[in-house]
C-alpha positions in Angstrom: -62.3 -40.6 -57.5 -62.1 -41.9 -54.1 -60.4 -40.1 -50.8 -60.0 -40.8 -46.9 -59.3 -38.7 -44.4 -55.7 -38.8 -44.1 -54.8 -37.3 -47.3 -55.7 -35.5 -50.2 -57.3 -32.6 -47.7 -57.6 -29.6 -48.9 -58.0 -26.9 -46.4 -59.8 -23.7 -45.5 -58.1 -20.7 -45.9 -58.2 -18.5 -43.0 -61.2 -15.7 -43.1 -63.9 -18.3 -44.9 -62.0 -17.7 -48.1 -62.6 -20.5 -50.6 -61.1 -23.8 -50.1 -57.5 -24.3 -51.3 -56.6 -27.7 -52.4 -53.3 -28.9 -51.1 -52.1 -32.9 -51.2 -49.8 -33.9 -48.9 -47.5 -35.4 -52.2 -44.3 -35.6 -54.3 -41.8 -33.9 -51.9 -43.5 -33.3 -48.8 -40.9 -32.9 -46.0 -40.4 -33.8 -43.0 -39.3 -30.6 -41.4 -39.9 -26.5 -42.0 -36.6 -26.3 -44.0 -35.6 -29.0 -46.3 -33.3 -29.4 -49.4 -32.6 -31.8 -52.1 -30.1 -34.9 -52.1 -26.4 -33.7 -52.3 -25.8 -36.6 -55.0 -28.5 -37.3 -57.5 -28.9 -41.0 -56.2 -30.2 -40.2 -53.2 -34.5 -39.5 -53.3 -35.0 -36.3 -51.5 -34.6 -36.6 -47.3 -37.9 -36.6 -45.3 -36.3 -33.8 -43.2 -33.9 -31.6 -43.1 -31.7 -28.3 -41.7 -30.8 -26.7 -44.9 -31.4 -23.5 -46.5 -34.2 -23.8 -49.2 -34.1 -21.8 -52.8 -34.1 -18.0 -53.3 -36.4 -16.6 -55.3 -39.8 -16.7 -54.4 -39.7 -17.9 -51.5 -37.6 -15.2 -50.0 -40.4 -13.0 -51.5 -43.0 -14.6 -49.5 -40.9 -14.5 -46.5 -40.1 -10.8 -46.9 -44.1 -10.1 -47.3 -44.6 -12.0 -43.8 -42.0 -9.7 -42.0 -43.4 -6.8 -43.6 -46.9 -7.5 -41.9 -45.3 -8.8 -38.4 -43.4 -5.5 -38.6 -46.6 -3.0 -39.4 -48.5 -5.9 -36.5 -50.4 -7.6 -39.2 -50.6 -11.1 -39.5 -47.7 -12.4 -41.4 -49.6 -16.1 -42.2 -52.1 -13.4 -44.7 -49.2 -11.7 -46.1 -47.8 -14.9 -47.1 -51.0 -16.3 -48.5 -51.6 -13.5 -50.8 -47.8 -13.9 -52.0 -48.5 -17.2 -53.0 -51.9 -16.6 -54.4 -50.3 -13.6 -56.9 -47.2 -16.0 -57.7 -50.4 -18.1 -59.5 -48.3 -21.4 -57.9 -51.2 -23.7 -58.1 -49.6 -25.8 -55.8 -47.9 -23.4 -53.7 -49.6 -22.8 -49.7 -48.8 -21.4 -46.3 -49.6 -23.6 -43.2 -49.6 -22.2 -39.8 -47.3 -24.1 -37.3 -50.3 -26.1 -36.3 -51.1 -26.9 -39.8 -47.9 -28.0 -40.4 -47.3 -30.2 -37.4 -50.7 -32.2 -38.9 -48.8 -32.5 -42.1 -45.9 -34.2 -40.8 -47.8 -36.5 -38.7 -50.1 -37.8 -41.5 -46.7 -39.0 -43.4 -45.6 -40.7 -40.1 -49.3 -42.4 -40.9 -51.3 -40.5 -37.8 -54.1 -38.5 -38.2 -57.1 -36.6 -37.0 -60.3 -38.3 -38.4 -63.0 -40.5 -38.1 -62.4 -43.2 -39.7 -64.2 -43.4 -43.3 -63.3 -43.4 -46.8 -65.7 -42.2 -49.4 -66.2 -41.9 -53.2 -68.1 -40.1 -55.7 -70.7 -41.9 -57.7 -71.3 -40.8 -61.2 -74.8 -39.1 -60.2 -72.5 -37.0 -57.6 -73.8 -38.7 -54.9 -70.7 -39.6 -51.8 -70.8 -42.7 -50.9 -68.9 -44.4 -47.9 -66.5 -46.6 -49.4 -64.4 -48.0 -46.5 -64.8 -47.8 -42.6 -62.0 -48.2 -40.4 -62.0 -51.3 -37.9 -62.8 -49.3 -34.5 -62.7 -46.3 -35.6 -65.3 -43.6 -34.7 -67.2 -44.1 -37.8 -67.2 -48.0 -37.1 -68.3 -47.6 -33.3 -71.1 -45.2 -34.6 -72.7 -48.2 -37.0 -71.7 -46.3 -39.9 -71.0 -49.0 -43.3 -69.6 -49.7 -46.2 -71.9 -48.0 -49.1 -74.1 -45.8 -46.7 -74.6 -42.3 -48.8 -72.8 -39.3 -47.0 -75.5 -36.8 -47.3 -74.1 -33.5 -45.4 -71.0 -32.6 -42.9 -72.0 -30.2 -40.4 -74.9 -29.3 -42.1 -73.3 -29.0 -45.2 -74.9 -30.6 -48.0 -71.7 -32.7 -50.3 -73.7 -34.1 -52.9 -71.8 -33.0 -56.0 -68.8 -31.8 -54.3 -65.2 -33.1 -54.7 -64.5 -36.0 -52.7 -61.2 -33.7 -51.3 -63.9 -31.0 -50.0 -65.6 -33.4 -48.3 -63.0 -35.0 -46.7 -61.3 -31.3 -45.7 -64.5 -30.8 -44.1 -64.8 -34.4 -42.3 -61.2 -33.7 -40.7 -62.0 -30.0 -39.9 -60.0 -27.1 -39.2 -56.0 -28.7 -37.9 -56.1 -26.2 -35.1 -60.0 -25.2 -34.0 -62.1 -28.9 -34.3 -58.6 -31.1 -33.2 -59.8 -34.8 -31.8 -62.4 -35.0 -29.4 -64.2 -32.6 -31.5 -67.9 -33.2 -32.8 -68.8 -33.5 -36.2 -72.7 -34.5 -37.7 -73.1 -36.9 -40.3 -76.3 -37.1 -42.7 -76.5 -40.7 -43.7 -78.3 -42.5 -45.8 -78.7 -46.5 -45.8 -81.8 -48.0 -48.1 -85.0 -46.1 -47.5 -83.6 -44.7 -44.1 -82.0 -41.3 -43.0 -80.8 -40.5 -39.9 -77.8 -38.1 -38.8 -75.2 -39.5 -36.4 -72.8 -37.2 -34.7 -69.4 -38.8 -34.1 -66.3 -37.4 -32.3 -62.9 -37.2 -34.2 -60.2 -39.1 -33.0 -56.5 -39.6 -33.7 -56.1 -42.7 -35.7 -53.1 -44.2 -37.7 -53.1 -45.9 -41.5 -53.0 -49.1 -42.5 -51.6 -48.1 -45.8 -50.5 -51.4 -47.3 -52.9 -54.0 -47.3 -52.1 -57.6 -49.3 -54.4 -60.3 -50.1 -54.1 -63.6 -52.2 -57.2 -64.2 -54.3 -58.1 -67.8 -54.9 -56.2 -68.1 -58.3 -52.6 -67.2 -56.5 -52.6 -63.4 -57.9 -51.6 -61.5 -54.7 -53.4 -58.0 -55.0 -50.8 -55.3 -53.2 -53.1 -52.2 -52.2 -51.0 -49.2 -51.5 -53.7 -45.9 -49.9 -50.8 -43.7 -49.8 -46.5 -43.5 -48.9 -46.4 -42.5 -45.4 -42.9 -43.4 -43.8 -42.2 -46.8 -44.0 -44.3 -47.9 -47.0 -41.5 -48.3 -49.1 -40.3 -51.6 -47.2 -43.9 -53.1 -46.5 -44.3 -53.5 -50.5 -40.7 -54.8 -51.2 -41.2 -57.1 -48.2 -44.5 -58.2 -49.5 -43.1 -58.6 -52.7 -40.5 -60.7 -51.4 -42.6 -63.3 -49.4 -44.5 -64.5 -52.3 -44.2 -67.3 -54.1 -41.9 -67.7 -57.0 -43.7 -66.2 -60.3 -46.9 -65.4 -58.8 -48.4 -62.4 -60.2 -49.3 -59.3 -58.3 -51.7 -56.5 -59.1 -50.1 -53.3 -57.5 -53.3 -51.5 -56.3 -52.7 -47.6 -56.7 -56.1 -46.7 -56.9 -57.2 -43.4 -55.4 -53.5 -43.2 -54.0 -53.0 -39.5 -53.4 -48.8 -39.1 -52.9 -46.8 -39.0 -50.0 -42.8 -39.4 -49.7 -41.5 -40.1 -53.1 -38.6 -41.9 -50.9 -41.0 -44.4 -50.0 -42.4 -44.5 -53.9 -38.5 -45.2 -55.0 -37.7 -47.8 -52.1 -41.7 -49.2 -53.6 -40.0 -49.1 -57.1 -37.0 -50.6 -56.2 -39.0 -54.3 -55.7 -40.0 -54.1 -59.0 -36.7 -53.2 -60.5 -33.1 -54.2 -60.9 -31.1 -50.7 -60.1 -31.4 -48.1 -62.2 -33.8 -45.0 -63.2 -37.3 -44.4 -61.5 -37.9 -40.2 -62.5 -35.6 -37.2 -62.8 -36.5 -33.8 -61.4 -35.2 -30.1 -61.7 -35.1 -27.5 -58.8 -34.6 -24.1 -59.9 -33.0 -25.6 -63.2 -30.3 -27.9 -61.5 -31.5 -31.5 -62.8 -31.2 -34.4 -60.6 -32.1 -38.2 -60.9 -33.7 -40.6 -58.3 -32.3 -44.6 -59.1 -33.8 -47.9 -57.7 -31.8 -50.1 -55.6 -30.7 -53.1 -57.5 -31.9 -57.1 -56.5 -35.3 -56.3 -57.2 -37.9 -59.1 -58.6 -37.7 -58.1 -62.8 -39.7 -61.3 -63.5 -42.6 -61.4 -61.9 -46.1 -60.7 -63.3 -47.1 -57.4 -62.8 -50.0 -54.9 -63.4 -51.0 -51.2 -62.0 -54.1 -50.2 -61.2 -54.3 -46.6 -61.1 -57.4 -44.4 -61.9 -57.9 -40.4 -61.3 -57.1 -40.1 -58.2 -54.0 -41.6 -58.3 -51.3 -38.6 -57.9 -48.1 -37.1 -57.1 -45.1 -40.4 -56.0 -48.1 -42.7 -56.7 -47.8 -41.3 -60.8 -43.8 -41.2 -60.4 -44.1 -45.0 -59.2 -46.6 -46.0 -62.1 -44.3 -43.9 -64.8 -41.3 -46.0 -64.0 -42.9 -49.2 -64.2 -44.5 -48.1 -67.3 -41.7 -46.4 -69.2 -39.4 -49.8 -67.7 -41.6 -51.9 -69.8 -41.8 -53.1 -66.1 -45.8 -53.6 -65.8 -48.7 -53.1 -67.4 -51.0 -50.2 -66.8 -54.3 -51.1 -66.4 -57.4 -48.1 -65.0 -58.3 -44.4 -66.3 -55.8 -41.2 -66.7 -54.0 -40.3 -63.4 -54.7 -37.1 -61.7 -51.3 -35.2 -63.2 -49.1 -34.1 -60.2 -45.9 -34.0 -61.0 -44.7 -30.8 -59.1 -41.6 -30.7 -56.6 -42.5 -28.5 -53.5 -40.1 -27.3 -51.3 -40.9 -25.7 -47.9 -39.5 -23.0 -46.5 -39.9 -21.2 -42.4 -41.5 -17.9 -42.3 -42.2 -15.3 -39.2 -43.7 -16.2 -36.8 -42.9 -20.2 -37.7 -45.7 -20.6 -40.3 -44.1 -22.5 -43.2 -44.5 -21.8 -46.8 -44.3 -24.8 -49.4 -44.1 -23.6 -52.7 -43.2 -25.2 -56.3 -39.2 -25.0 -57.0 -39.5 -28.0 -60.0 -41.0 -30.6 -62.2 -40.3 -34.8 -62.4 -40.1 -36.4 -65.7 -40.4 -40.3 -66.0 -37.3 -42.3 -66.6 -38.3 -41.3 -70.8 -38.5 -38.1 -69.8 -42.2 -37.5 -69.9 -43.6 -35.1 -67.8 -46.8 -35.9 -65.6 -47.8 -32.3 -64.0 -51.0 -31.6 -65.8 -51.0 -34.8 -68.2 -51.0 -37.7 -65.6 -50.4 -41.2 -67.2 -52.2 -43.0 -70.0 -53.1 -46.6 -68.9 -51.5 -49.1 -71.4 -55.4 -50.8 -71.1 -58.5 -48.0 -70.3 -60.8 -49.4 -68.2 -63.3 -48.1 -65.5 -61.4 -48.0 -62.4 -64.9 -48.2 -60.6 -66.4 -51.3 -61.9 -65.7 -54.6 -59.5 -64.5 -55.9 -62.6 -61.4 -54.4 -62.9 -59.5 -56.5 -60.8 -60.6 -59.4 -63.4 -59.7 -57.7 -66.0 -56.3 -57.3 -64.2 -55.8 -60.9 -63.2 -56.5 -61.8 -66.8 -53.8 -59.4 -68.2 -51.5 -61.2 -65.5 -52.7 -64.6 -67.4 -51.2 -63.4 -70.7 -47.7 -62.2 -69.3 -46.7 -65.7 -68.3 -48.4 -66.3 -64.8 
């Protein structure tokens, strides 16, 4: 599994309590109030001024005036809330926290400029450095080992822990902030300390191999993805095949996923969803490329619209699913204001693909297992593309 410090961060809960994982995924608004499509072919908005669900969330809000109202912090009272509810998915960001979120799906974020990946003997390895970033300007490289973080030792850990602790705290280590780096390159070891900056994604990358299979590399659906892929899609030639890259793809707007669907598809279904019991549907747009060539690469860290995406195409009989399981996020979150303007996100629903399977705790069964890892996937994807008429 593979992450970069834009998404998939988990983060510290306040008073050094353990770290909380929390994607930035499947319905992720823009805004501290949102709501859900008023007709059911419309994916949910990116933001919104509506009143969000009763229930638990009015619990959690109720807990956080309690607190303000006895002087006690009303961002705690909301946290433990959420942690009773057992809403595995559910969290409370402060304001701060929250203003982050938004601006990692408008594709900015506080980093330094590195992706990494776990190695099967646990060891992190760099696995991408962003063109001047401040990991790039430090001489840091692709497949250097990431020995520590601050001092921290992340052998073994989960990629997402190291990558929370690469970003650091939203509020206290902002850009401009120091953070040490044990490295590792060969025989040599040597710590660099690098400053974090604000950087922005490039989260669609494409590239035409020598054989005319264009490879379509999506990191994540920030705002805007939607039409880079369809418009990629579009500019290629006639019939040549593409390998739709979703490796290590942790979620983001599932608008964007849809729009992502929709040049893939002729109209029609791409997932259902329930909140609070009230099903609705999210539909392609029509004029999409049905013809084409196509396989998904997914692999274990591929989650939340990113599964959504890969279940339509699948179910669709639309591409071919080539990689390892998918991580299994399939929850609807819905945030909600509290005191104090902290906001609360917390799980309202579940999506189902277009045959009604649900992918929260399952994830997706590649049509073809292979090792997402091994360089060799991508041949084994081009020569699935050779036997569906490319």
């Amino acid at each position: 599994m593979s992450g970069r410090d834009l998404f998939c961060q988990p983060r510290r809960t306040r008073r050094g309590a353990a770290l909380t994982l929390v994607f930035a995924s499947v319905l992720v608004a823009g805004a501290a109030t949102g709501s859900f499509p008023e007709t059911d072919r419309k994916p949910p908005p990116d933001t919104a001024d509506a009143a969000v669900p009763a229930g638990r969330h009015e619990e959690v809000a109720r807990a956080a005036s309690e607190a303000m109202a006895d002087g006690k912090s009303p961002e705690e009272a909301a946290e433990r809330a959420v942690s009773r509810s057992g809403d595995r998915w559910g969290a409370v960001y402060s304001r701060g926290e929250y203003e982050e979120l938004e601006d990692a799906l408008d594709g900015r974020y506080t980093g330094v400029g590195l992706s990494a990946r776990r190695e099967r003997d646990g060891r992190i390895e760099v696995s991408e450095v962003r063109s001047g970033s401040p990991a790039a300007d430090a001489g840091i490289r692709q497949g250097d080992r990431l020995r520590s973080v601050d001092g921290e030792r992340v052998d073994g850990r989960p990629v997402t822990e190291v990558v929370s602790i690469l970003r650091g705290d939203t509020e206290a280590e902002p850009a401009g902030t120091a953070v040490r780096l044990g490295l590792e390159r060969g025989t040599r070891a040597w710590t660099e300390t690098v400053r974090r900056a604000r950087l922005s994604t490039d989260p669609v990358t494409v590239r035409t191999l020598a054989d005319g299979v264009t490879v379509v590399r999506v990191v994540s659906f920030t705002k805007g993805v939607g039409e880079q892929v369809r418009g990629a899609v579009e500019r290629l030639p006639s019939g040549a095949g593409v390998v739709l890259d979703l490796r290590g793809n942790s979620g983001g707007l599932v608008a964007e996923a849809v729009t992502a669907a929709s040049a893939f598809l002729d109209g029609g279904l791409v997932a259902t969803y329930d909140v609070d019991g009230d099903q609705r549907a999210l539909h392609a747009e029509p004029g999409g490329d049905t013809t084409r060539p196509l396989v998904a690469l997914v692999d274990g860290g591929t989650m939340s619209a990113a599964e959504l995406l890969t279940g339509a195409l699948q179910d669709r009989g639309r591409a071919v699913v080539l990689g390892s399981r998918t991580f299994g996020k399939g929850s609807v979150q819905m945030p909600g204001r509290l005191p104090g303007g902290a906001v609360a996100e917390l799980t309202v629903g579940h999506y189902r693909t277009p045959s009604g399977r649900g992918v929260d705790g399952t994830g997706i069964t590649p049509d073809l297992e292979v090792d997402p890892t091994d360089p060799a996937a991508l041949d084994r994807a081009r020569t699935v593309l050779s036997g569906l008429g490319r």
